[in-house]
N, C-alpha and C positions, 0 to 999 in steps of 0.2 A: 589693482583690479585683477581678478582671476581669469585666466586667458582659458577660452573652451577647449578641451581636447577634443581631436580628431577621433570620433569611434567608427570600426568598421560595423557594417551592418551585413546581415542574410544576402541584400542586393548583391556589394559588391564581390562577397563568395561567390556569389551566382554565377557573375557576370566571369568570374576567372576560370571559373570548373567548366562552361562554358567552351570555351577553350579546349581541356580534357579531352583525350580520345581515351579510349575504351581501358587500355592496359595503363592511364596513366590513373583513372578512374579506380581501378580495381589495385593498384599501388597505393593510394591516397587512404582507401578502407580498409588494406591489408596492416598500413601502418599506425592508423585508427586504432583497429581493431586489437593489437600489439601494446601500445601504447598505456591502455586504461583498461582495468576490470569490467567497470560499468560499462564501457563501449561494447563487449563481448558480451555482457547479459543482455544489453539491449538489441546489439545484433540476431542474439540467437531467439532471442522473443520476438519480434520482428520478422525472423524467418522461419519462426516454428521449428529452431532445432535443437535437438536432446532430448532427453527422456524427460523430465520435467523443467519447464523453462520458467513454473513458478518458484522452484527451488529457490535460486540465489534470492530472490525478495522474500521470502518468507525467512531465510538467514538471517537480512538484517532485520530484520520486523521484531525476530525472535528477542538478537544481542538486545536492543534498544527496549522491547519491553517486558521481559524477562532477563535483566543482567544476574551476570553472577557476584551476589551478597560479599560472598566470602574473596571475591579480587577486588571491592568497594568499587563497581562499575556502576553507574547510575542508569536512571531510564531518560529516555528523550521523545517525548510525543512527536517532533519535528522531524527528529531523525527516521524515528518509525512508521511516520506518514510517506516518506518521501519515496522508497522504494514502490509504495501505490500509485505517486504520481509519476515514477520513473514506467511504470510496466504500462498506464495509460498512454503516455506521449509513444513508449516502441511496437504496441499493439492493442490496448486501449480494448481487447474483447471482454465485452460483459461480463461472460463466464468468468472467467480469470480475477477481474477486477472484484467483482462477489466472492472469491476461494479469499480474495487476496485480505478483501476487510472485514470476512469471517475469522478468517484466520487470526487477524490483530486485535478483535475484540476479545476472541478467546484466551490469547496471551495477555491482555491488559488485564484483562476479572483473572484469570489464572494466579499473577502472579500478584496482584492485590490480595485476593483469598488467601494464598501461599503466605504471605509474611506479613500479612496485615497492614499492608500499606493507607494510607489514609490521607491521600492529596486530591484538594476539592479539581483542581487543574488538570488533573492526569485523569480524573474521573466525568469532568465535562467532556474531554476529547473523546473520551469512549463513548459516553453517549451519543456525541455528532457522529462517529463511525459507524457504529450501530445503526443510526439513520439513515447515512448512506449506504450501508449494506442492504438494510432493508429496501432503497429507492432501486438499487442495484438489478435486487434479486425480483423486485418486482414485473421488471422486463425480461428475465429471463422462459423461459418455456415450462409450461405446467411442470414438469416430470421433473427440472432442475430445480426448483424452486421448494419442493417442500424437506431434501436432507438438510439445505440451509437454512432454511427455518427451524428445524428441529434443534439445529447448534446455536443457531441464536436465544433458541426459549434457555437450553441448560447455562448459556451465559448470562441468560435476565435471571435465572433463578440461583445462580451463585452471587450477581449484584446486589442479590437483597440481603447478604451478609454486611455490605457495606455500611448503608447509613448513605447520611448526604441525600438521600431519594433517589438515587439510582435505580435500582430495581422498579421502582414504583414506575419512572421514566419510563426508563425500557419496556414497563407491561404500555404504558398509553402507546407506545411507538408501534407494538405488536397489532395491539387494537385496530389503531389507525393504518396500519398496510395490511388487514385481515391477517395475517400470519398465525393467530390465534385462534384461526375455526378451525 
């Protein structure tokens, strides 16, 4: 019989940091932050610092769904989802979140169109982004709301290169979040 392992949980971190005075606090993040790339993008999106802190996730968004052909680098729907749920968990602003699945739609039909890609899988995933873009951008504020619409129409109308009904999708999706008046 398989004996349970002991997992630590959030609690018991709590409970130790707790503990922590200030400077041992700010040693724990410093060494955090040292440690892992992704700690440092999620910090500085989090703190709102740099000049663009959507940068690094539109990076890997890019690698994963525009790779390069010619280094036989493939595409990863998972992988280039994930930098959207990494920016949600360290600041999770609307705005951002909308830049960020505009952005990955456009590289998905981008580089579909580009080489003729034709995977029904990597082409469902674009359509759910696309809807969460559009669910996105639908909270956002008049004035934000119609340049991302306008990138989404030029992504539905490169979709319709595809086949599979893509394009067709993405026109019902338009419809359905007004995006098309």
């Amino acid at each position: 019989m398989a004996t349970k392992k002991n997992s630590v949980s959030w609690s018991a971190v709590k409970t130790r940091l707790a503990d922590f005075d200030r400077a041992e606090l700010l040693r724990l993040l410093q060494d955090l932050y040292a440690a892992n790339k992704n700690n440092q993008t999620f910090l500085h999106a989090r703190l709102s610092l740099g000049d663009d802190v959507l940068k690094p996730y539109k990076i890997t968004i890019d690698r994963w769904l525009w790779p390069d052909v010619f280094k036989n680098q493939d595409t990863s729907v998972a992988k280039a989802k994930k930098p959207i749920a990494d920016y949600r968990r360290a600041i999770g602003q609307a705005e951002g979140l909308a830049e960020l699945m505009v952005f990955y739609c456009e590289r998905a039909a981008g580089f579909s169109n580009d080489v003729g890609l034709q995977d029904e899988g990597y082409f469902d995933a674009l359509v759910r982004m696309f809807e969460q873009a559009l669910k996105t951008i639908a909270i956002l504020a008049d004035a934000q709301r119609q340049p991302l619409w306008d990138r989404l129409d030029t992504v539905c109308s490169t979709c319709h290169n595809f086949g599979y009904g893509v394009g067709d999708d993405m026109d019902d999706l338009l419809a359905e979040y007004g995006a098309d008046d």
